[in-house]
C-alpha positions in Angstrom: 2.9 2.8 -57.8 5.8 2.4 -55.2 5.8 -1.3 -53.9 6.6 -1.7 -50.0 9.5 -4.4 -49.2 8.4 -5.5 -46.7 5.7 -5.6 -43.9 8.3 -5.0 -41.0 9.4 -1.8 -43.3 5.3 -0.8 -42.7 5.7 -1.6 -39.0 8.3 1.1 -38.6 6.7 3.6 -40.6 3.9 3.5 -38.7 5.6 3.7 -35.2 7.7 6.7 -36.7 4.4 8.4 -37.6 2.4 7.2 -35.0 4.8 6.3 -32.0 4.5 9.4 -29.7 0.7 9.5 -29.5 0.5 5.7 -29.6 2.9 5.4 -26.2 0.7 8.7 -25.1 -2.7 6.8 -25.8 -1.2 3.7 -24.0 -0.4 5.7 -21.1 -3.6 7.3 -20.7 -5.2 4.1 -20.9 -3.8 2.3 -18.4 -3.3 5.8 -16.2 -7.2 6.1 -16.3 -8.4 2.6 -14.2 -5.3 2.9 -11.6 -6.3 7.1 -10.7 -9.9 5.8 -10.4 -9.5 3.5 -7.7 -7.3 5.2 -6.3 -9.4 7.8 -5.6 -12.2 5.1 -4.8 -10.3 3.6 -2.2 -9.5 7.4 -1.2 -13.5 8.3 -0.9 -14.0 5.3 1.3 -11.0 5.6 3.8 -12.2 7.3 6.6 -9.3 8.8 8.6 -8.5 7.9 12.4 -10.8 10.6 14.5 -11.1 9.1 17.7 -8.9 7.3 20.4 -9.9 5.4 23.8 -8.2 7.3 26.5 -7.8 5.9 30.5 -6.9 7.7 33.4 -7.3 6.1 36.2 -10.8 5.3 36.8 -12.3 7.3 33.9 -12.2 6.7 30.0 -12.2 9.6 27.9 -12.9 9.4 24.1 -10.4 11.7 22.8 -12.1 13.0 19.5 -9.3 14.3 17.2 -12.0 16.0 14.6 -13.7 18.1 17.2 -10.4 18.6 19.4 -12.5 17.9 22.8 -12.2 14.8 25.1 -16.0 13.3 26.2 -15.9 11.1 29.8 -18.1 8.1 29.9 -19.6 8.4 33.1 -19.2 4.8 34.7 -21.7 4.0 37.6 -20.0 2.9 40.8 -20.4 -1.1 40.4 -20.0 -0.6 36.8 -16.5 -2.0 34.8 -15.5 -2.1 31.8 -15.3 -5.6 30.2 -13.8 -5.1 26.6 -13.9 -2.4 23.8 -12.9 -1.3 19.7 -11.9 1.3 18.2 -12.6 2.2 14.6 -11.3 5.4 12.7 -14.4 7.1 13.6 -16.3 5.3 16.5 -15.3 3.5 19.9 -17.7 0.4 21.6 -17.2 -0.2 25.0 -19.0 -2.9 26.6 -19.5 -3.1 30.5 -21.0 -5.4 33.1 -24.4 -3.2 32.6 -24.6 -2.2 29.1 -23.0 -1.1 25.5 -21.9 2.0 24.8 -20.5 3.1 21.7 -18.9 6.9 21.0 -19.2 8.7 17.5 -16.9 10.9 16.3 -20.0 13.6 15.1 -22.6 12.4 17.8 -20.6 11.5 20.9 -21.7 8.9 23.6 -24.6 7.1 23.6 -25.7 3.8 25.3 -28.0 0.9 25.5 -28.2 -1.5 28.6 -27.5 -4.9 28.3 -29.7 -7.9 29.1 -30.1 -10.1 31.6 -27.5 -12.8 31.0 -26.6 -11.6 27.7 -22.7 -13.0 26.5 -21.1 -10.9 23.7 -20.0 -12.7 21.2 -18.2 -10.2 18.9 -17.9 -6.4 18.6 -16.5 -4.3 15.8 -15.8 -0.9 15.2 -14.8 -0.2 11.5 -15.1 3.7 10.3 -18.5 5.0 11.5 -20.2 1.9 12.4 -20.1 0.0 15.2 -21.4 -3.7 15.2 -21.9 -6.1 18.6 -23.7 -9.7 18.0 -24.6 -11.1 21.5 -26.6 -14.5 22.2 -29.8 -12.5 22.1 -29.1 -9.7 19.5 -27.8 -7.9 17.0 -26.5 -4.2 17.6 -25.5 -1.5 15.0 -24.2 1.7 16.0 -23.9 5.0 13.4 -21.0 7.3 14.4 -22.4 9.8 12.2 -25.8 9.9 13.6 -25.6 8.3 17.3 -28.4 6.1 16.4 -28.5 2.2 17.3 -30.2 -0.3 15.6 -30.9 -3.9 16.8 -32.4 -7.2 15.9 -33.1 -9.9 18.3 -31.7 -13.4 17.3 -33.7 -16.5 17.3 -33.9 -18.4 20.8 -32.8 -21.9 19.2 -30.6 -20.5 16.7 
């Protein structure tokens, strides 16, 4: 029976035998977790699609994906008060109501309240979300349907 040294002579025998596919298995196994989220974080990034566009006294959504430009048709007393753009929705909110633009269903609109204050609007991918004092309003760019809750009066 052949007696071994020592350990550390094991050691290298081992990484001679085994050293290629051991640095190959190491490889693969820390390779695997970073190309998964990567490709996670690819599936849920939603490129930009739409931008806000004025000229003069008209705003255009200019919608990359569909290579058109849609007009919000603004009444005569109506002006617009603020507005967010996402990657794939826009929310503008005027003196008489909220209207929000979808990349795949183009403008649509609800009419704001009597004294309603906006409290915060934001447009994130597809969705578009406004809280005001006396609800809250979702927006689906993919569908062109809102949603809305009303808030409690003595919140």
């Amino acid at each position: 029976m052949k007696r071994i040294g020592s350990m550390d002579h094991v050691i290298r025998s081992v990484r001679r035998s085994f050293g290629g596919a051991a640095r190959a298995f190491a490889i693969v196994a820390f390779a695997i977790p970073a190309l998964v989220a990567l490709a996670q974080d690819d599936a849920s990034h939603v490129s930009k699609q739409v931008h806000l566009v004025v000229d003069g006294a008209k705003l255009f959504a200019s919608n990359v994906k569909l290579n058109r430009f849609d007009e919000l048709k603004l009444d005569a007393q109506e002006r617009v008060l603020d507005q967010r753009v996402g990657a794939a929705v826009a929310v503008v909110i005027t003196n008489q109501r909220i209207a929000a633009y979808g990349v795949l269903s183009g403008w649509r609109s609800v009419d704001r309240m009597p004294n309603e204050q906006i409290e915060s609007i934001t447009a994130e991918d597809f969705a578009g979300v406004i809280v005001t004092s006396s609800r809250l309003l979702n927006f689906n760019g993919e569908t062109g349907v809102w949603a809305a809750q009303k808030r409690a009066v003595g919140r």
